[in-house]
C-alpha positions as CSV (number, residue, x, y, z in Angstrom):
1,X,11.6,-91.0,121.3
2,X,12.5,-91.5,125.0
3,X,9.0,-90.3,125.9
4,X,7.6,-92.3,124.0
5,X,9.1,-95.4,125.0
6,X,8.4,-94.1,128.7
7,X,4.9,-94.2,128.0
8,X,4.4,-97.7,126.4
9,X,6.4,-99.7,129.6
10,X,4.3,-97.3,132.1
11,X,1.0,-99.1,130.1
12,X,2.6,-102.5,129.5
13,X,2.4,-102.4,133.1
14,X,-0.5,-101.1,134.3
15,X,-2.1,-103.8,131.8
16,X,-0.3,-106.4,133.6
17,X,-1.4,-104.8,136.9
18,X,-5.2,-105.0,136.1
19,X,-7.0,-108.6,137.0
20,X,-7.9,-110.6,133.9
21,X,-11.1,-109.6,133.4
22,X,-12.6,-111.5,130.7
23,X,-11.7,-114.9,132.4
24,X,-14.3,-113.8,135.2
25,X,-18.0,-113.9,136.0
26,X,-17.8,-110.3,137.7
27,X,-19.2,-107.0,136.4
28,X,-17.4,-104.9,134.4
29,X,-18.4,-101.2,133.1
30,X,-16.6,-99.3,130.5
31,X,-17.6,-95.3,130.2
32,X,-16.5,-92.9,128.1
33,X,-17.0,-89.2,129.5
34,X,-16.4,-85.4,128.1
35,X,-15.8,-82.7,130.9
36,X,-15.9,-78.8,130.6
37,X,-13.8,-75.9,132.3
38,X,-11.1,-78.2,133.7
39,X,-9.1,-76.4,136.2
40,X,-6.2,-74.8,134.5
41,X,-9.2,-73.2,131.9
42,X,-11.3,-71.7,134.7
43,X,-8.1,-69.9,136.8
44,X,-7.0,-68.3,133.3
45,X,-11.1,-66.9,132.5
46,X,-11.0,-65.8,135.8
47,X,-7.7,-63.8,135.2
48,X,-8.7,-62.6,132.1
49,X,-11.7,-61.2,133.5
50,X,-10.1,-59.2,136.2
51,X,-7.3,-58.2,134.3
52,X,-8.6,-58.3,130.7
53,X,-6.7,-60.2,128.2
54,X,-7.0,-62.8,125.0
55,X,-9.3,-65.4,124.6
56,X,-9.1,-69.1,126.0
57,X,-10.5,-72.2,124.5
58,X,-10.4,-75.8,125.9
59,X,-10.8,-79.6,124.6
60,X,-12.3,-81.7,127.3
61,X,-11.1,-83.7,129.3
62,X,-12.7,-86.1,127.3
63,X,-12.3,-89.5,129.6
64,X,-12.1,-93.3,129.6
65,X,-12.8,-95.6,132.2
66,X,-13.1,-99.2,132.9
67,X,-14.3,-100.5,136.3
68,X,-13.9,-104.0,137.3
69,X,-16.1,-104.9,140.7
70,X,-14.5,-107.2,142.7
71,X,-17.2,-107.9,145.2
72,X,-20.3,-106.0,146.6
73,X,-18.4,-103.4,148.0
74,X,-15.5,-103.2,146.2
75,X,-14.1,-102.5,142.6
76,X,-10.8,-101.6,140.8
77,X,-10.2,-99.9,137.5
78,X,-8.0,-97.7,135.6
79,X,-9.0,-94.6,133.5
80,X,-7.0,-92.2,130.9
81,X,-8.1,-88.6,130.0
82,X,-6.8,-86.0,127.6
83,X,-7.4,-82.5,128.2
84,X,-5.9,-79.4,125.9
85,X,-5.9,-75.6,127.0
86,X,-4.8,-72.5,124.7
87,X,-4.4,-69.4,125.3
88,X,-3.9,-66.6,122.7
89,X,-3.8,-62.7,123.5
90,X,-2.6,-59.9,120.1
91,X,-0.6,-57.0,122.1
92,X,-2.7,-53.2,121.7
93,X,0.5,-51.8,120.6
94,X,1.5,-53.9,117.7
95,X,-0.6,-56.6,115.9
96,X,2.2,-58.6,115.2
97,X,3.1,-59.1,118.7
98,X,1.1,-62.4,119.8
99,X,1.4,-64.4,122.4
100,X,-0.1,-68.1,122.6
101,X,0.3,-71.0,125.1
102,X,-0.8,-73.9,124.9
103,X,-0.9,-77.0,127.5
104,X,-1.9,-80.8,126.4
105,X,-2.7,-83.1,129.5
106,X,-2.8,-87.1,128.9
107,X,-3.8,-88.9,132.4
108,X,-3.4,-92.5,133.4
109,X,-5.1,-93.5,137.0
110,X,-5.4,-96.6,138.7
111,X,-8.2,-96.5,140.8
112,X,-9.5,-97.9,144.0
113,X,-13.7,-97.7,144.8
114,X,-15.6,-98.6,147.8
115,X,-19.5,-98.5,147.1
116,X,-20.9,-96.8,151.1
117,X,-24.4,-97.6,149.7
118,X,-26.7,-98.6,147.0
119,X,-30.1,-98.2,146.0
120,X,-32.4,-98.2,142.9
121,X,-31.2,-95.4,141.2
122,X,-28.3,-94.3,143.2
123,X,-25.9,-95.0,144.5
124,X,-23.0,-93.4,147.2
125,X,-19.1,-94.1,147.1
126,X,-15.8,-93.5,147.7
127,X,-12.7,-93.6,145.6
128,X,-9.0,-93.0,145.4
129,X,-6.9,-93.0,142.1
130,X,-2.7,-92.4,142.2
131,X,-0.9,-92.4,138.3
132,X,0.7,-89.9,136.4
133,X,0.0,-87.4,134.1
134,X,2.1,-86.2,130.8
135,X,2.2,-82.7,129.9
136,X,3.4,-81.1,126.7
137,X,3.6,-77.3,126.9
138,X,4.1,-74.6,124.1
139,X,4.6,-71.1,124.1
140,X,5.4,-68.7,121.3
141,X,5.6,-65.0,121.7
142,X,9.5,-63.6,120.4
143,X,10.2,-67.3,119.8
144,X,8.8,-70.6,120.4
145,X,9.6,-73.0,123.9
146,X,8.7,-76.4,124.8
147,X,8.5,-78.3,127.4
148,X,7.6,-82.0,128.4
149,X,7.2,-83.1,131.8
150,X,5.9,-86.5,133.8
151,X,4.3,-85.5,136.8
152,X,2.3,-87.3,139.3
153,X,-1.4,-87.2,139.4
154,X,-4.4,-88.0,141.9
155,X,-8.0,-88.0,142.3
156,X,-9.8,-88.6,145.6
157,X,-13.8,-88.8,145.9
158,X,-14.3,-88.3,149.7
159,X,-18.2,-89.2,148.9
160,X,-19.5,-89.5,145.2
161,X,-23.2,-89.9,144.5
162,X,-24.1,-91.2,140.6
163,X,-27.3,-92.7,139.2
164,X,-27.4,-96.2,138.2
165,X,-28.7,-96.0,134.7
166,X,-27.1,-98.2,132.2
167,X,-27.0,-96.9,128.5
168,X,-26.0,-100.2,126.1
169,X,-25.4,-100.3,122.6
């Protein structure tokens, strides 16, 4: 319950944080993105396939962003992801021995962007994002343990290149 209520002030105020958007004439973007092999999946492949072990299977991050440009070279914006990672090996010895973990990852990051240059297509930027991250962690082998932690979260895009094309519905 406390976790809960943790959450909704941390996004009452990061709403309150955010300009008012719909009151200006400035352009806004909203994307919605889907990732593969985030971090956590690709150091436990790699130890799998050294070592040997179960199998691991990931959802996203699957992402959503809104950018608000505050002038030509400048915009602000928040974005929120959710990422989940299992993991889930049977022991050689005894099939009933089983062991499964399993991490889920909910992100919320201000961000800071300042466009270095644009061009038809392209375009070249920088951007910094501080928040925090939730993570709920299971993990059952002889019995079952949980655990639920805040921690702090960052991105930083020394120099970013992206094409301009728009996709509307």
């Amino acid at each position: 319950m406390r976790d809960a209520k943790t959450l909704r002030i941390v996004l009452a105020l990061l709403i309150l944080a955010c300009p008012k958007a719909f009151a200006q004439k400035a352009t806004q973007d909203l994307e919605l993105s889907y990732g593969f092999a985030p971090p956590p999946l690709v150091a436990a492949s790699f130890w799998n396939m050294i070592f040997g072990g179960g199998s691991t299977k990931a959802v996203g991050p699957i992402g959503l962003e809104y950018t608000y440009q505050l002038g030509g070279r400048t915009a602000v914006g928040v974005s929120g992801s959710y990422a989940e990672i299992t993991y889930q090996k049977t022991s050689s010895t005894t099939s009933s021995s089983r062991l499964k973990n399993q991490a889920k990852y909910v992100t919320l990051l201000p961000q800071f962007q300042v466009y270095l240059g644009r061009k038809d297509k392209l375009e070249t930027y920088s951007a910094i994002s501080l928040g925090i991250s939730y993570e709920h962690f299971t993990s059952t082998h002889d019995h079952e343990a949980t655990s639920k932690e805040w921690l702090p979260a960052y991105h930083v895009t020394g120099i970013g290149v992206r094409t301009k094309a728009k996709t509307a519905f």
